[in-house]
Every structure is written in C-alpha cells, then in structure tokens.
C-alpha positions as CSV (number, residue, x, y, z in Angstrom):
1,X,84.9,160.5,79.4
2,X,83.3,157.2,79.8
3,X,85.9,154.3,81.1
4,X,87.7,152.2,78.4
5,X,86.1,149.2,80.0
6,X,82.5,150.6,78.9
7,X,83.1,149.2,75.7
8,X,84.7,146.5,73.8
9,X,86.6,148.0,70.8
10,X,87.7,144.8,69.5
11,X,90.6,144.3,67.1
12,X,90.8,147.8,66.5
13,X,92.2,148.6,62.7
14,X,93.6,150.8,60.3
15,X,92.4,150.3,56.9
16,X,94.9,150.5,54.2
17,X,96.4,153.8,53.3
18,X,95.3,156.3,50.4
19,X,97.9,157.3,48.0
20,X,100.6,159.4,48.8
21,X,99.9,161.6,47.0
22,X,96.1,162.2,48.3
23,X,97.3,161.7,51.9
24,X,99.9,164.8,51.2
25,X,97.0,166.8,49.5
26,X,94.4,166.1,52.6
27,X,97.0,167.7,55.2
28,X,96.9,170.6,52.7
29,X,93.6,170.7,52.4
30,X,92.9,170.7,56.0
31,X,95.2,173.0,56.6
32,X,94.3,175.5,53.5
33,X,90.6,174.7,52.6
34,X,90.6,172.9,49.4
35,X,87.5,171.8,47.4
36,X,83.8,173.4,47.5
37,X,83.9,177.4,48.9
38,X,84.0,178.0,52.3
39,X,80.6,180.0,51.9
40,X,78.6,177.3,49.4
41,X,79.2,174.3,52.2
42,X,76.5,173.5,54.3
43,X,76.9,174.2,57.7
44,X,76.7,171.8,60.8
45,X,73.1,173.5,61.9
46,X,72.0,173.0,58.8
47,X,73.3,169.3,58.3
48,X,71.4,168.9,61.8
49,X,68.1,170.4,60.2
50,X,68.3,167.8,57.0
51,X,68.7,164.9,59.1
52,X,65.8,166.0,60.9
53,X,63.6,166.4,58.4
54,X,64.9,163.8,55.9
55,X,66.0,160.6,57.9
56,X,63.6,158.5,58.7
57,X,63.3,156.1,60.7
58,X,65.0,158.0,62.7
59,X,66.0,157.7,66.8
60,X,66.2,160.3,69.1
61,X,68.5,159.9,72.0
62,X,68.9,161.4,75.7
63,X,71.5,163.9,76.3
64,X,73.6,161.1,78.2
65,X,73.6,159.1,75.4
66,X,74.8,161.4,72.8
67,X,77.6,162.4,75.1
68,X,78.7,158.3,75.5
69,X,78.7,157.9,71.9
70,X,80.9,161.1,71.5
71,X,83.2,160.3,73.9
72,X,83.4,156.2,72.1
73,X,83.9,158.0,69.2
74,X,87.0,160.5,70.7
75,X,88.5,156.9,72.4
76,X,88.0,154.9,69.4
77,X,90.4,157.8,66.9
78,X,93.1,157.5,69.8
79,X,93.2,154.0,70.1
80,X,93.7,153.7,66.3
81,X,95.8,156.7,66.7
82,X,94.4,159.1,64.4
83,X,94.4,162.8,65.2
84,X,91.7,164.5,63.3
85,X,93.4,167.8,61.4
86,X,90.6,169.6,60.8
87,X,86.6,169.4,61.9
88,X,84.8,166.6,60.2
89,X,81.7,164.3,60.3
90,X,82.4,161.1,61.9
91,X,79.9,157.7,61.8
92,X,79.4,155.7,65.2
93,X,77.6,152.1,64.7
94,X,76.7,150.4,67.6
95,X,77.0,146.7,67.0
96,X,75.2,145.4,69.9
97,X,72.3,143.6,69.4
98,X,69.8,145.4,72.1
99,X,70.5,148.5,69.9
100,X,72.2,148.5,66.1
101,X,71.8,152.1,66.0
102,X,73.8,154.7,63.9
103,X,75.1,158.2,65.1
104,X,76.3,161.0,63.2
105,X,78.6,163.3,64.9
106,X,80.3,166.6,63.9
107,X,83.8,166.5,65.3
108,X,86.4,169.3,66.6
109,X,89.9,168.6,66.9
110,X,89.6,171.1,70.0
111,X,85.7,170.4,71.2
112,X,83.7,167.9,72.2
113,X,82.0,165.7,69.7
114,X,78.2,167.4,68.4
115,X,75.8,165.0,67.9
116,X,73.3,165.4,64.7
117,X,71.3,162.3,65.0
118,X,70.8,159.1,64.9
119,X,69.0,155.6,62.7
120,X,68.2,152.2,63.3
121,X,70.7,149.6,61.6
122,X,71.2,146.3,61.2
123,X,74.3,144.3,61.5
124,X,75.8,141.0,61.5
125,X,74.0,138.2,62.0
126,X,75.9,135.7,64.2
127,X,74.6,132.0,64.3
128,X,73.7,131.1,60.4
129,X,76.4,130.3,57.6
130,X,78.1,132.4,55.8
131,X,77.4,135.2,58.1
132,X,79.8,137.3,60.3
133,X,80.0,139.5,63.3
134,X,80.5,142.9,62.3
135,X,84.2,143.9,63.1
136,X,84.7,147.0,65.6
137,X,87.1,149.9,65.2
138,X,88.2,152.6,62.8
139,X,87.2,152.3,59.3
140,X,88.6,154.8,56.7
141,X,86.1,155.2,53.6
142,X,88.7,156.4,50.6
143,X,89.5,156.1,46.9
144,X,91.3,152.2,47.7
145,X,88.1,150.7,47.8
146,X,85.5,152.2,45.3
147,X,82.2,152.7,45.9
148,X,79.3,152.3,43.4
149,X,75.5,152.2,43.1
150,X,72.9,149.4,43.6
151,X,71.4,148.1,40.5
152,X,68.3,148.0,42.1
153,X,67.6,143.7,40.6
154,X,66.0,140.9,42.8
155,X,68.1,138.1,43.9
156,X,66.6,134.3,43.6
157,X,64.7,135.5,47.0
158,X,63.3,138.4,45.3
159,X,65.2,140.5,47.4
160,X,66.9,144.0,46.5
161,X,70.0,143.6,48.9
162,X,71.8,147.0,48.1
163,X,68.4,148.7,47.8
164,X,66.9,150.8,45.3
165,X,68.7,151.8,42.5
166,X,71.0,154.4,42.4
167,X,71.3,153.8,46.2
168,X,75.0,154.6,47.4
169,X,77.6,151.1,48.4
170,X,79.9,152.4,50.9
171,X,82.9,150.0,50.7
172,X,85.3,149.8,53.6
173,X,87.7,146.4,52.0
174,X,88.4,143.5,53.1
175,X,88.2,142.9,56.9
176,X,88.9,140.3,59.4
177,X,85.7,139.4,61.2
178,X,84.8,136.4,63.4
179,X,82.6,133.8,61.8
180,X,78.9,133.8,62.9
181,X,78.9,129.9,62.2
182,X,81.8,128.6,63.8
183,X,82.8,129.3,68.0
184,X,86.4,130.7,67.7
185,X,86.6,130.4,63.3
186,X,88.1,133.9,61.8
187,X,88.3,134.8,58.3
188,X,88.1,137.8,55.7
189,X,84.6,139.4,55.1
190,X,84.2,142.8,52.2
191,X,82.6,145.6,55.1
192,X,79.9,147.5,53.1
193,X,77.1,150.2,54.3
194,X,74.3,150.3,52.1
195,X,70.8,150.4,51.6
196,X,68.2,147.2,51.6
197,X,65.2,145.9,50.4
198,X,62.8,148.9,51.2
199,X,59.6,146.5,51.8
200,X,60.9,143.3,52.8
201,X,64.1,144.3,55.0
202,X,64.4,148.2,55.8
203,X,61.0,147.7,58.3
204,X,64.0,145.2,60.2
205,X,66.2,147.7,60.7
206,X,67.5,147.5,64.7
207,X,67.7,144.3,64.8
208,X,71.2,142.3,63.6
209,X,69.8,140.7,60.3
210,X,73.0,141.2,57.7
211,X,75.7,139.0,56.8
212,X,78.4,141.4,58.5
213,X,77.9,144.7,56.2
214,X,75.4,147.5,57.8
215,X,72.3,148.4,56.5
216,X,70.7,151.5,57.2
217,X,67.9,153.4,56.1
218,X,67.5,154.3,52.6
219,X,66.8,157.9,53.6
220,X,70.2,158.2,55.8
221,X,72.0,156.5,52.8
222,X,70.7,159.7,50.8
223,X,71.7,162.5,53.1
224,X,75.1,160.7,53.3
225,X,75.5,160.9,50.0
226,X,74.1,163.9,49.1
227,X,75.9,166.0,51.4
228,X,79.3,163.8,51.3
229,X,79.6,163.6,54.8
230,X,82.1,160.7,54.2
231,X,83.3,161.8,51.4
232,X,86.2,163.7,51.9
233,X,88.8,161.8,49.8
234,X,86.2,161.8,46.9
235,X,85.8,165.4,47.1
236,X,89.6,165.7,47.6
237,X,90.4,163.6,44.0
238,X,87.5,165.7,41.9
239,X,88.9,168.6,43.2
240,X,92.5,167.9,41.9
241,X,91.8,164.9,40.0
242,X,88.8,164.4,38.3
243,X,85.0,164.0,39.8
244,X,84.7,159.9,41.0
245,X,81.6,158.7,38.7
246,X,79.9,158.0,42.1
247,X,79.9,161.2,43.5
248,X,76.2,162.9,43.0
249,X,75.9,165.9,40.1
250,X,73.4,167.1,42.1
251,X,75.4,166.7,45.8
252,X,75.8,169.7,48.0
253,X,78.8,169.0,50.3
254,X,78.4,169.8,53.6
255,X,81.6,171.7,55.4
256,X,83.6,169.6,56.8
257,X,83.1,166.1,54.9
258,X,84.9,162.8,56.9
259,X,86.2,159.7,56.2
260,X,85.5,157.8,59.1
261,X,83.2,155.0,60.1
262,X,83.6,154.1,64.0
263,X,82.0,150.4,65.2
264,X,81.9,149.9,68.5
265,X,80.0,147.5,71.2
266,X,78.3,149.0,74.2
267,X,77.2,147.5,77.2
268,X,73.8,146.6,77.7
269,X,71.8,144.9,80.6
270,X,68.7,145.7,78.4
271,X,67.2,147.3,75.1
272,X,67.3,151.2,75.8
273,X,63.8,153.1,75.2
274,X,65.4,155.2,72.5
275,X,66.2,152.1,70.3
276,X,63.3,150.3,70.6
277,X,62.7,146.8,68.5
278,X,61.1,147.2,65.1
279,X,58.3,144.7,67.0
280,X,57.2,147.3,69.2
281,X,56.6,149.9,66.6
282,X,54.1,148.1,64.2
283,X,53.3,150.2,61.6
284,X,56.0,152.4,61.1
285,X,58.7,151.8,58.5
C-alpha cells in the first residue's frame, strides 16, 4: 500500500447518519441479500463491459495507477473508520488539478480493490468568489439528503449547470470546504455530482472549473444511475419502503450497489499522460 504521506486526505468526514432503522436493515441486507435477485444483478465483468462501451470521455490508466487509487480508496474507509460489510462499488475523485479524474472501483471486504474505469472531472475552482475547494474524505450518498433530476433550463449565461434533463443530482449535504476567494476563510458549501452543460462545459472536463460540486460526464452520470452503483440506500428503502421517485423505472442494479464517494489529493510533479488536458485533445468531447 502506498504511504499515508502520498496523499493529503484532508479533514476527513463522516456524513450524517441514515436512520436507524435503514442503518439496522443494511447490516441485514449485507449480511442476508436483500433487494434485486442475486441472479437479475449485473455482475462486476459486466459493469466493466458497460463502462467501456458507454462512458465517454473516458481515461484509461496504467496498472500502477489503478492499484494507487485502490489502495487511497482502502486508506481513506479506515481513516473514516468504515469497514465495508459486504462487496460494493466505491467512487474515487482525484481533486488535484494536474488530473480531476474519476475512478470506479469494485470493492471486497477480503480482496484488493478492482478497478472498472475511469472519467475526466472537474472540480473546484479556487481563486474566484463564491467558489470553493472541493473537500477530501468519505462521503456517504443516502436517503438524508435527496437526490433529484436536472431541469434541463438555461441560467442568465445560457448555461444548463446540472445538464440535460432528466440527468441524475447526486447530493452529499452540506460540507465544510475552504473558500477559493479568501487565504485561510472556511465555510459550508452543498457537495453535489452532476452532470453539466453538454456543449459549453462537458468538453472542460479535467480541468478544475466548478464551484466545489463535481461534474462529470453526462454518460458516467447515466451508468451511475442506471445501474445504481451508489445507490444502495435507495434500493434498500424501495425494497422495504417504497421506490425513491429518483430511482430509474427502467434501472438495472448492478450486484453490489455502494454508497460511497471517496475525494482525495494525489501528488503530482506533473499532468500524467493518462489524464491529459482537454487542450491537448481538440476535437474530442
């Protein structure tokens, strides 16, 4: 495993907790096998095969790489001190600007992390009002903070912020994050994952550009929603519950959805090859 000091998980965090109730139901579940049939999941291979052919842009990363980012991911759930009960898929963001990259991982509470793939993302934007540095650490995505769907409407600047519509908000709640405007200034941003403006702000992707939240490609937005890889709470409440409007009618959950969206900050003397800027590629999306 790579040393701690390989990264700076800053002001790790656990989000607020989910109900009793659901939290009781997940160790159940875990344990048990609640929700969609063990044989109508989709299995990792396959989950490996969709993001292939469905996520674009997309990166590709060396073998070293992939096991880095497994092993930040493995550190990042002990330092938060979260055990995973049960195999899940897990999102790793890398914040730093030479790379604002997304990894998808399919985790084993008794193997080593498998990576499925990886996007281009963009995070905070430090140096303009009103605009924070995306916090590091362990995010829980749960049933406290709601999702919901992009309208799909212009703002003043013509600008579709949350993307298309239909287009899956992720919410994570309110967070503490260092000001982008300010040289020591702290306050509360509302951590999101979404979509963006698919003409005017998707082809920027890889390069920090948001006001804290993380945008990544509408096509990875898709495949996590279509095959609730983060959507294990969700699938927990319409299984006992009743179906979350958000949740797709047409969604085919994978095996094994998570809950967890991991930030970290790597080290970087210079842009890897892998993640190159959007610059160098002209004329791909």
């Amino acid at each position: 495993m790579m040393p701690q000091s390989e990264t700076m998980i800053a002001r790790t965090r656990l989000p607020r907790a989910a109900p009793a109730w659901l939290m009781a139901a997940a160790i159940v579940a875990a344990t048990l096998g609640a929700g969609v049939p063990a044989w109508a999941r989709m299995p990792p291979d396959e989950v490996a095969r969709a993001f292939r052919q469905e996520v674009s842009p997309a990166l590709v990363l060396p073998e070293d790489e992939q096991t880095r980012y497994g092993d930040l991911a493995v550190q990042s759930l002990h330092a938060a001190g979260l055990v995973l009960l049960a195999p899940q898929y897990v999102l790793v963001v890398d914040r730093n600007v030479k790379v604002q990259a997304a990894m998808l991982y399919w985790m084993r509470p008794d193997a080593p992390p498998v990576y499925v793939g990886a996007a281009p993302v963009s995070t905070g934007r430090v140096g303009q009002f009103d605009h924070f540095e995306t916090p590091t650490g362990v995010f829980t995505h749960g049933l406290n903070n709601p999702d919901f769907r992009a309208e799909g409407t212009k703002n003043a600047n013509g600008i579709r912020g949350y993307g298309a519509k239909g287009m899956r908000v992720y919410d994570f709640g309110w967070q503490q994050a260092r000001q982008g405007w300010t040289q020591n200034g702290v306050s509360t941003m509302r951590l999101q994952m979404h979509a963006t403006d698919p003409t005017l702000l998707e082809p920027k992707l890889g390069t920090p550009q948001s006001k804290g939240c993380i945008r990544i490609p509408a096509t990875l937005n898709q495949l996590i929603d279509r095959l609730g890889l983060l959507d294990a709470d969700y699938e927990l409440a319409a299984d006992l519950v009743s179906t979350p409007w958000v949740l797709r009618r047409d969604r085919t959950p994978a095996d094994g959805a998570g809950r967890y969206l991991i930030i970290v900050e790597t080290t970087r003397d210079k842009r890897p090859a892998w993640s190159p800027s959007p610059r160098a590629v002209k004329g791909k999306p």
